[in-house]
N, C-alpha and C positions, 0 to 999 in steps of 0.2 A: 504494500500500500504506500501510498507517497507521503513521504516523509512530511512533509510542509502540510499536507491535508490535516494530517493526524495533529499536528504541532498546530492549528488552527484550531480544532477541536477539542485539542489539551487547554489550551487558550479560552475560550470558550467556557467551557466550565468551568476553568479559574478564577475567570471575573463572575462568572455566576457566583462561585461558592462566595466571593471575599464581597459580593452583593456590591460589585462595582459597578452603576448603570453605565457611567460615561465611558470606562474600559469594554464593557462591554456591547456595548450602542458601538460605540467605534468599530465593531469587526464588521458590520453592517454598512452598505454603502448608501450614500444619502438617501436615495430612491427607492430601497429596500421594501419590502412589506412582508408583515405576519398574519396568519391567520390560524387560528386555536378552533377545534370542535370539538363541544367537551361533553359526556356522558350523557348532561342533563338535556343537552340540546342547545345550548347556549354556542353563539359563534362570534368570535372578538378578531375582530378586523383591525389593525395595523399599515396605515396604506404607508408611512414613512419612515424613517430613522428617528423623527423628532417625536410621531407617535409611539415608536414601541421604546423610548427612553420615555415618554411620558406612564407609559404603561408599565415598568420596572420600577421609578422611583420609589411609589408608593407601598409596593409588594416587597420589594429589597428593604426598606424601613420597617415594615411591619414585622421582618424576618432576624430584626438586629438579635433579637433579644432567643432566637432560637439557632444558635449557631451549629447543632448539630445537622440539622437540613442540606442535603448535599444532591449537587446535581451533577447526573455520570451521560453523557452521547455515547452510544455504539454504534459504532460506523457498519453495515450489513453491506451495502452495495455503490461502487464507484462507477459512472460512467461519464466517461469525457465527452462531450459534446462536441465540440472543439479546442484547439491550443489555451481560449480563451473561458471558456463554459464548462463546467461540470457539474451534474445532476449527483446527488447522496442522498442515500435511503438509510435510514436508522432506527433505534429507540432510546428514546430519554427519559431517564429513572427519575424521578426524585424522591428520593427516602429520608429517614428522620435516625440518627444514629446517638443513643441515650443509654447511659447507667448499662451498655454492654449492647444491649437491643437494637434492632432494627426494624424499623415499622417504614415499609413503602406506603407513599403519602402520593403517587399519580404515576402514573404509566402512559408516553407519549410514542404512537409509531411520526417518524417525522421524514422532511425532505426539504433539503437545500439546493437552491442552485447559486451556486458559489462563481466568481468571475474573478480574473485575474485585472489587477491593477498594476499602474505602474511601477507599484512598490512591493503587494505581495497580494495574495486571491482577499476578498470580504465575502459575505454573504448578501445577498442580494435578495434571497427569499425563502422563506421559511415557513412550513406548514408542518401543523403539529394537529395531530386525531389523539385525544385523549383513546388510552383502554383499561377496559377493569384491571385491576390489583387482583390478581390470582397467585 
């Protein structure tokens, strides 16, 4: 797997875990968009970079006080589009790690398409399908 992808993805979760929005908005290119389908039926739309930091702040705040919460990407599937374009298929855990315990807290199947810049690939789009906790 490519080294740089992975080290993207290492990335990634890192600013999650340390609930850094603006580190983490960063890997995101300005015109980026997310969009979340979650169990109950609810879908949170993201059309921009300035949207899904708007949509972090608040969640990464609320998360200060529960540092055990961790969030892990598994890469399943790479397909380059072009030099410039690549499609990633995966799943994102996030679980809750306490007094030894672990309690999975959401199960995401997701898909990026990641573009190279002139400086190193971002994320340009992100769709995330919640799934049950089994």
């Amino acid at each position: 797997m490519d080294e740089k992808i992975i080290a993207l993805f290492k990335t990634y979760d890192s600013y999650w875990n340390q609930r850094n929005a603006d580190a983490y908005c960063g890997l995101f290119t300005e015109d980026a968009s997310a969009i979340f389908f979650t169990l109950n039926g609810e879908k949170m739309e993201m059309p921009s970079r300035k949207d899904i930091h708007s949509f972090y702040v608040p969640r990464f705040k609320d998360m200060e006080t529960r540092p055990g919460v961790r969030h892990n990407t598994h890469i399943t599937r790479i397909q380059h589009l072009n030099d410039q374009v690549i499609l990633i298929d995966g799943d994102a855990h996030i679980a809750e790690h306490q007094d030894f315990e672990l309690t999975r807290l959401r199960n995401w199947a997701v898909s990026f398409v990641i573009i190279k810049t002139t400086n190193d690939w971002h994320i340009a789009s992100l769709r995330a399908c919640e799934r049950p906790i089994s």
